[in-house]
C-alpha positions as CSV (number, residue, x, y, z in Angstrom):
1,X,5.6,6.7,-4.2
2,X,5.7,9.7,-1.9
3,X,6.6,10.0,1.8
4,X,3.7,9.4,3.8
5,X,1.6,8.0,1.3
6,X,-1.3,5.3,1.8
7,X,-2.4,2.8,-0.3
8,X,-5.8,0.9,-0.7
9,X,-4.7,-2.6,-2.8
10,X,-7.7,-4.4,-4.9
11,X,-7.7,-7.0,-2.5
12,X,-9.5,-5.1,0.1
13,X,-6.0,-4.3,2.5
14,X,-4.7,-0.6,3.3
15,X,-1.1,-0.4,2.9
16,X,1.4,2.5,3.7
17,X,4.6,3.4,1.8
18,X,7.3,1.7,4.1
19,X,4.9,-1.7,3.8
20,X,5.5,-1.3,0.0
21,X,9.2,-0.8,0.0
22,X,9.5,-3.3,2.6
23,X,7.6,-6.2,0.4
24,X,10.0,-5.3,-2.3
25,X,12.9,-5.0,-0.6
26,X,11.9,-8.4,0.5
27,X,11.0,-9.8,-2.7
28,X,7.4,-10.6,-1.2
29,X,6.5,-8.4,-4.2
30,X,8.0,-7.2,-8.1
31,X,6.9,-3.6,-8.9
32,X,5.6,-4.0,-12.2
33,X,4.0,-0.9,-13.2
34,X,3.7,2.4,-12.2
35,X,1.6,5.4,-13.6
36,X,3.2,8.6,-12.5
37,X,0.3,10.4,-13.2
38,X,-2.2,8.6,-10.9
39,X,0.1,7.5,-8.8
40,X,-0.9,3.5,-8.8
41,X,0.9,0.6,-8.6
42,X,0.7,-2.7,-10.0
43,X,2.7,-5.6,-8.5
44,X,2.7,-8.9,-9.1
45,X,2.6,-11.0,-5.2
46,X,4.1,-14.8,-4.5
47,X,0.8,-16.1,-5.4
48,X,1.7,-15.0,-8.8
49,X,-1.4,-12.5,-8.3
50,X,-1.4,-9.0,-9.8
51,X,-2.4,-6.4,-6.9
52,X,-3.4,-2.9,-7.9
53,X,-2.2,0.0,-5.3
54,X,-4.0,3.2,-5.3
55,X,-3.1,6.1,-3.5
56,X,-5.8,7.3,-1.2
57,X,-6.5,10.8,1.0
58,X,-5.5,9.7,4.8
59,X,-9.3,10.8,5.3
60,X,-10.7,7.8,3.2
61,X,-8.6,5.6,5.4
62,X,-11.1,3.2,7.8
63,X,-11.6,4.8,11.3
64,X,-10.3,1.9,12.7
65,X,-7.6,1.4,10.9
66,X,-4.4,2.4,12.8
67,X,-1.3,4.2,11.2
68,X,2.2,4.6,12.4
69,X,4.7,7.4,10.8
70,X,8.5,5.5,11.0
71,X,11.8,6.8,9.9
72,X,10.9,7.2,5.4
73,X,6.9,6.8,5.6
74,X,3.9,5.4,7.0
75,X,3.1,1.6,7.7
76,X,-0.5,0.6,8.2
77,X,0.0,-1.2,11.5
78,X,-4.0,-2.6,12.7
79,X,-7.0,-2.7,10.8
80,X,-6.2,-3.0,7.3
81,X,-8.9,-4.6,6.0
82,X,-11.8,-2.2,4.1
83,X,-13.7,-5.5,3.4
84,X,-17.3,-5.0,4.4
């Protein structure tokens, strides 16, 4: 996971870094695997659900989704959803 980095999940929802680390940190989600040559993620939610992170170009993001650098990252703060 880099700085900065955004995320599209299979379940239609943006996501930035800091909302990753902050799931796990939570235990919202377990890492379960990572592919350090793609980049993606796979972690398993408390649904028991296995999500699939990809790393995205900031330029594929939604227009109206709405992102906010903080302190470590970026968090994906309006307009998530890529569900059309």
């Amino acid at each position: 996971m880099g700085v900065g980095t955004i995320y599209r999940g299979s379940d239609g929802e943006y996501y930035g870094d800091v909302d990753l680390w902050e799931r796990f940190e939570s235990g919202v989600w377990t890492p379960q695997c990572w592919n350090t040559e793609t980049g993606r993620e796979w972690v398993e939610t408390q649904d028991d659900e296995v999500l699939c992170l990809t790393p995205i170009a900031r330029r594929s993001v939604a227009e109206e989704t709405h992102l906010e650098r903080v302190c470590g990252g970026i968090r994906v703060v309006a307009g998530q959803s890529i569900r059309r």
